[in-house]
C-alpha positions as CSV (number, residue, x, y, z in Angstrom):
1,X,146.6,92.8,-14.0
2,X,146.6,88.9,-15.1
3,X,143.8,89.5,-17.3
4,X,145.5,92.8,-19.1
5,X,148.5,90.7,-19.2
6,X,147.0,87.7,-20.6
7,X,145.4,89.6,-23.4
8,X,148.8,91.2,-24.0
9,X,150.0,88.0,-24.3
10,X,147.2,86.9,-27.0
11,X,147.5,90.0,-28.9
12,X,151.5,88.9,-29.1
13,X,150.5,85.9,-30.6
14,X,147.7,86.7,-32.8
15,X,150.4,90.0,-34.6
16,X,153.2,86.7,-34.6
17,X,150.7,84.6,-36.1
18,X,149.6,86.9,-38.9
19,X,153.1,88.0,-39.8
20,X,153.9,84.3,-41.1
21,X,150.6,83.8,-43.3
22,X,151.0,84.3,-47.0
23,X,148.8,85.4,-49.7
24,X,148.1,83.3,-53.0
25,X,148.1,85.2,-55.8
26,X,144.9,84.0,-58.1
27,X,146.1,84.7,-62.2
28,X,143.8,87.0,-64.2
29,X,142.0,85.1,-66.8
30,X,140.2,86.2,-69.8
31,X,137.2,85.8,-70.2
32,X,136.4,83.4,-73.4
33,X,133.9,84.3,-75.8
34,X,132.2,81.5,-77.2
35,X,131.6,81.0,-81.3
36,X,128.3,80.8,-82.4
37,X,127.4,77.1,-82.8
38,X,129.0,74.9,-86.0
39,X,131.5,78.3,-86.7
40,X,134.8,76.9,-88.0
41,X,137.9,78.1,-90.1
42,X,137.0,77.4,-93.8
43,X,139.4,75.8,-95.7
44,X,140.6,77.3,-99.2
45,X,140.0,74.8,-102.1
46,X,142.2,73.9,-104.8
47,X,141.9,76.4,-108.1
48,X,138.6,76.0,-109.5
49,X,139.0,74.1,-112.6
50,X,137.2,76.4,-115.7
51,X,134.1,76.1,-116.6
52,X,131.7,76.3,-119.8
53,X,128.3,77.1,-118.6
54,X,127.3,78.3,-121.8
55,X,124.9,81.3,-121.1
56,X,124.5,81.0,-116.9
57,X,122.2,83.1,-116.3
58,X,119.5,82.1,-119.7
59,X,116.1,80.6,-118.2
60,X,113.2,78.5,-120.0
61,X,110.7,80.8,-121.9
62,X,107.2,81.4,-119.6
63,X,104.0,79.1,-120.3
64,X,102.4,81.0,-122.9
65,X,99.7,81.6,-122.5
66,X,100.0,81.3,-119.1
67,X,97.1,79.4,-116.9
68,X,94.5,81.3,-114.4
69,X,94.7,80.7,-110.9
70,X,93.7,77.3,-109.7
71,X,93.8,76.3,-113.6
72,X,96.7,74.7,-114.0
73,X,97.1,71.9,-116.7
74,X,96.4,68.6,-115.6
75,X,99.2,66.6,-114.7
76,X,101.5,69.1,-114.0
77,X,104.0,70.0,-111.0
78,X,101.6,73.2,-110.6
79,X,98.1,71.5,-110.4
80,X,99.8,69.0,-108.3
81,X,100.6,72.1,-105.4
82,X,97.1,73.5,-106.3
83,X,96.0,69.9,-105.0
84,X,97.8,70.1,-102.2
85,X,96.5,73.7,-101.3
86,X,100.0,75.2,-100.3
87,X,103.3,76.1,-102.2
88,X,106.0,75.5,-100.0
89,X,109.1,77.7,-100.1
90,X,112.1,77.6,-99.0
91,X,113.4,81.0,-97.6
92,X,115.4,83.1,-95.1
93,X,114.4,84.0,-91.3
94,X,117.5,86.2,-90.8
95,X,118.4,88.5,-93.2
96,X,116.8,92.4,-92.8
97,X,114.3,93.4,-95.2
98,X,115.3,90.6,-97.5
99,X,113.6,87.6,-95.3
100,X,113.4,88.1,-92.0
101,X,111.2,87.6,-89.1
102,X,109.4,90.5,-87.9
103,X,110.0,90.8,-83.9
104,X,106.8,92.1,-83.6
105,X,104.3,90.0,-85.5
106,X,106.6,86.7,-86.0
107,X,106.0,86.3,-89.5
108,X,109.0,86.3,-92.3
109,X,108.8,89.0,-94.5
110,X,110.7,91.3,-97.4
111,X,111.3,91.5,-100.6
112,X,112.0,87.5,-101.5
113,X,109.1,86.8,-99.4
114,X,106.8,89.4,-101.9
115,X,108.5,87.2,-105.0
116,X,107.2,84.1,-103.5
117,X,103.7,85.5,-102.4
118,X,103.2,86.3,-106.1
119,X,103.5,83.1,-107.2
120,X,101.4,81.6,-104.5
121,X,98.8,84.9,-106.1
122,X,99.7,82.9,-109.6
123,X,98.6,79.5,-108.5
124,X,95.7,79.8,-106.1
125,X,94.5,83.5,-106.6
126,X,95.6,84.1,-102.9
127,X,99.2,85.1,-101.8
128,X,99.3,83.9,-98.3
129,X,98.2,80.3,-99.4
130,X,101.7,79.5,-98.8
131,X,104.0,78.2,-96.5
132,X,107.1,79.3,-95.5
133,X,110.1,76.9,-94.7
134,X,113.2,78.3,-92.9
135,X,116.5,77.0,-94.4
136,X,119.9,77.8,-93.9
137,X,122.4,78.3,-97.2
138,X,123.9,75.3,-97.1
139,X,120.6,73.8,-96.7
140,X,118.6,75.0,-100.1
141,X,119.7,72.4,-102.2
142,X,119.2,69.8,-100.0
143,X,115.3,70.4,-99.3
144,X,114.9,70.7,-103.4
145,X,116.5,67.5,-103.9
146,X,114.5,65.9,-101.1
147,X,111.4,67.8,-101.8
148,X,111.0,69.1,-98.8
149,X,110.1,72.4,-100.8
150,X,108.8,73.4,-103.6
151,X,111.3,76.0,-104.2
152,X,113.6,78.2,-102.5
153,X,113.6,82.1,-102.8
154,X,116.7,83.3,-100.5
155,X,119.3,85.4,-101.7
156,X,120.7,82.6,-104.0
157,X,123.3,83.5,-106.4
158,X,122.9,81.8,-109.2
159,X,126.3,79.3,-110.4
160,X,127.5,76.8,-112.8
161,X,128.0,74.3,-110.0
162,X,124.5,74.8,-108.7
163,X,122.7,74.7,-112.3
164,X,124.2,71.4,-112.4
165,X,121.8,70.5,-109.3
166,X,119.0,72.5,-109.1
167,X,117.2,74.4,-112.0
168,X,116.8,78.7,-111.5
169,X,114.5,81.1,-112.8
170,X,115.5,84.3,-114.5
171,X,117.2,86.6,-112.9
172,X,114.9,88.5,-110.5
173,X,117.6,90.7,-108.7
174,X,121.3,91.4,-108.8
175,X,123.7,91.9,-105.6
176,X,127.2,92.9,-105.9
177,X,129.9,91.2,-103.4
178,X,131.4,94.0,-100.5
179,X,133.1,93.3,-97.5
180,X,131.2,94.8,-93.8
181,X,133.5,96.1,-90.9
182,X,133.4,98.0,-87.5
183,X,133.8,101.8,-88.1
184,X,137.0,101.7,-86.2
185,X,138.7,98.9,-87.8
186,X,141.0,100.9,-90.4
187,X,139.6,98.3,-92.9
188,X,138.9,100.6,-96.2
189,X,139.0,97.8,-98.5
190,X,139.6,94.1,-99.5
191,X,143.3,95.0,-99.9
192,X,143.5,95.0,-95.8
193,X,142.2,91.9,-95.3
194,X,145.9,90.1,-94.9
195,X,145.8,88.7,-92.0
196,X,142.4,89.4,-91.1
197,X,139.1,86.8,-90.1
198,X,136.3,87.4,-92.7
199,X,132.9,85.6,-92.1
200,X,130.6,84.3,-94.8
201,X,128.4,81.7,-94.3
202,X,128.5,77.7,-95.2
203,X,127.1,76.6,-98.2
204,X,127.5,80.2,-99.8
205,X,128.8,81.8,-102.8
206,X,130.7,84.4,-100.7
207,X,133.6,82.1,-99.0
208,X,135.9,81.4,-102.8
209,X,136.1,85.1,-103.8
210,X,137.5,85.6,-100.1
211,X,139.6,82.9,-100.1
212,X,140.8,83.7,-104.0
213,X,142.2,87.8,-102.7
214,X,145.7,88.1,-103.4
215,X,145.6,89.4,-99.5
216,X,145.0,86.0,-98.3
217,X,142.9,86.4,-95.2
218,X,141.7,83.5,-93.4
219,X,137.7,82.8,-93.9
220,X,134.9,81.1,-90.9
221,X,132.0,80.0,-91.8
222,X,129.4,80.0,-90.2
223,X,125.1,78.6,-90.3
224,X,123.8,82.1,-90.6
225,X,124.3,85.7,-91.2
226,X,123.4,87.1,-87.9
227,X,126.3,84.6,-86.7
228,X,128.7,86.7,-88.5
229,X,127.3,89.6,-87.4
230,X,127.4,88.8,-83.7
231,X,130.9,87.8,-83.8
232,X,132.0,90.8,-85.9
233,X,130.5,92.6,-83.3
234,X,132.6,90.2,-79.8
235,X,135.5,90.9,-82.0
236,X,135.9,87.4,-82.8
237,X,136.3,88.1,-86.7
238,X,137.7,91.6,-88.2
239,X,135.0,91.4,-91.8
240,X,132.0,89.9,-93.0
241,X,131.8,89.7,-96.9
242,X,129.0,88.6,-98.8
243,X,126.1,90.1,-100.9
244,X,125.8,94.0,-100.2
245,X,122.1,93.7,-100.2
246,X,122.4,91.4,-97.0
247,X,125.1,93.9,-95.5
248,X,123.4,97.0,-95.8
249,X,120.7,94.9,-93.8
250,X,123.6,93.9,-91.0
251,X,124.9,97.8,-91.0
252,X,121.3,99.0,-90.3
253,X,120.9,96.6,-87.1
254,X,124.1,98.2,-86.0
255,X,125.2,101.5,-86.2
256,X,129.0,100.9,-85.5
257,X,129.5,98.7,-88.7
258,X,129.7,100.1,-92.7
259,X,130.3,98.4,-95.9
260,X,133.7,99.3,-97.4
261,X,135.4,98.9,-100.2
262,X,134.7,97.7,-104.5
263,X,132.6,95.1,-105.8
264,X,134.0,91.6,-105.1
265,X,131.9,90.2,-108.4
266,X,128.3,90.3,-109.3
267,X,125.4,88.2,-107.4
268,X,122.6,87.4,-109.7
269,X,119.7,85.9,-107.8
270,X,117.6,83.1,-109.0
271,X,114.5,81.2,-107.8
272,X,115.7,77.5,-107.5
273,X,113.8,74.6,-108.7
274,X,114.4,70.5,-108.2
275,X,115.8,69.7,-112.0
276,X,112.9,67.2,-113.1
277,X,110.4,70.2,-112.6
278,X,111.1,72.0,-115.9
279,X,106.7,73.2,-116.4
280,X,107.2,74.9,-112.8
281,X,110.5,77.0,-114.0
282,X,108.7,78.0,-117.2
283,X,105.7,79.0,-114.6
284,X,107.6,81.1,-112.3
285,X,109.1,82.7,-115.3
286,X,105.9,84.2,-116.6
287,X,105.2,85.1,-112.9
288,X,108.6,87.3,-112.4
289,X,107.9,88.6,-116.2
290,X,104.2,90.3,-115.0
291,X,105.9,91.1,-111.4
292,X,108.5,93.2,-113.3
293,X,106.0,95.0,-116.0
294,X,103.0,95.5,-113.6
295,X,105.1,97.4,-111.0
296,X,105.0,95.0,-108.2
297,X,108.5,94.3,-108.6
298,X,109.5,98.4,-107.9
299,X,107.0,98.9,-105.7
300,X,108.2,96.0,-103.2
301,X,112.2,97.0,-103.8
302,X,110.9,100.6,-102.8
303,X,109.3,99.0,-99.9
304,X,112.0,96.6,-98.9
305,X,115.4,98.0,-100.1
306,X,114.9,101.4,-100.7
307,X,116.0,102.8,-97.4
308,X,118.8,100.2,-97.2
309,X,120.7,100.7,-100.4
310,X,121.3,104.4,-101.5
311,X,120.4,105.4,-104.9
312,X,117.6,105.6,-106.9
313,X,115.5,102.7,-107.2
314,X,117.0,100.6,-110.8
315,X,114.8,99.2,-112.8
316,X,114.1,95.1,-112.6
317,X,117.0,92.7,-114.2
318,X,116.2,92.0,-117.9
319,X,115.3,88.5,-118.5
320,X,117.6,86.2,-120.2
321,X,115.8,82.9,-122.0
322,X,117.2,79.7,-123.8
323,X,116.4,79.6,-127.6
């Protein structure tokens, strides 16, 4: 009897006990989902102030005749790269079918990667005597000026601010400006943007029209295109707006996004060129001339773009030259 009253008596206390603990009640926090690295809001700059260009887009006239491979004229920025035994370019790693790095095989490839492998055919009579240097957009001019390239093939829209830094080539393709957004989003068109996020990257042409729409959505920029990607897809931004060529790349890698909406302005595409090495613009230029006439030019848009961008395939940009 003592020991069943004795554990009456614990059980007593144990019940007491228990009725006088309290719970703490730990908050719900969401979970944080981090930028990609270096993303920040992008401030809007003042009104451009109007500029005479006089023809943008107008090229020097090709070396005529233009040299064999691994004959270059002596002295010249060309038979100085032929010495060398590589032409450094500048390109992109990250952008589908354009320049990008094949997952499998690990080298960059697409269709600004076949422009630069003809002029490495040009120079040394061998396309892959070339190497390729991964740059960022806000890192192209840079590597010209410090010659860290020899030039830079990547999507590069071709300005009157830029011109004043860096020579181009002709025109070797033309993009048009469009906006990317989830399926979902109710987005139909740069009109919807008030209010909005929309993602371009640093050092692009891409951030002013943006910031310029009389919607006034706030821009991030970002090192990279996949960056906006990845945070278009957390949620973190509601657009991405830049060239549509690069988009339609974005929209293949994931089903759930489509490119919406007008042309935002035309993006005509130039190989860039450090200033001081006029003989090399004039020899690129009769490269991209035989590229577009021999068929090399369709052949690698068919290759490249064809399956990206619907339509049929349109015929190469018609070179502009000073007089």
């Amino acid at each position: 009897m003592k020991r069943i009253a004795g554990a009456l008596v614990f059980a007593a206390l144990v019940l007491t006990g228990c009725s006088t603990v309290s719970l703490t009640t730990i908050p719900t926090v969401p979970a944080q989902v981090p930028a990609p690295g270096g993303a920040a809001a992008a401030t809007a700059p003042g009104a451009p102030a109007a500029q005479n260009c006089g023809d943008l887009l107008a090229s020097y006239r090709p070396l005529d005749p233009m040299p064999g491979p691994g004959q270059m004229p002596a002295g010249s920025t060309m038979a100085k790269i032929v010495q060398r035994g590589k032409l450094i370019v500048g390109v992109d790693q990250n952008t589908l079918n354009m320049g990008f790095r094949d997952p499998f095989t690990g080298q960059i490839q697409g269709f600004d990667i076949d422009m630069a492998r003809a002029i490495a055919q040009a120079l040394f009579g061998d396309p892959d005597a070339i190497q390729l240097h991964a740059l960022t957009s806000d890192q192209r001019i840079p590597a010209l000026q410090h010659g860290d390239v020899d030039l830079v093939v990547r999507t590069m829209t071709i300005t009157c601010d830029r011109i004043k830094q860096v020579n181009f080539s002709s025109v070797y393709y033309e993009a048009q400006q469009r906006i990317l957004v989830r399926k979902n989003s109710g987005i139909t068109g740069s009109e919807q943007l008030g209010g909005k996020k929309v993602c371009a990257t640093k050092g692009s042409t891409s951030l002013a029209p943006i910031q310029a729409l009389p919607s006034k959505p706030a821009t991030v920029a970002v090192a990279d295109w996949t960056d906006c990607l990845v945070m278009l897809q957390q949620g973190q931004v509601d657009a991405v707006s830049t060239d549509d060529v690069i988009l339609a790349g974005m929209a293949a890698q994931d089903r759930y996004t489509e490119v919406v909406g007008g042309s935002l302005g035309p993006q005509p595409y130039g190989i860039a060129i450090p200033l001081q090495n006029v003989d090399l613009v004039r020899f690129v230029n009769g490269v991209l001339d035989r590229v577009r006439t021999n068929g090399t030019w369709t052949a690698s848009y068919e290759k490249w773009l064809g399956g990206l961008l619907p339509g049929a395939t349109p015929a190469p940009p018609v070179p502009r030259y000073r007089s």
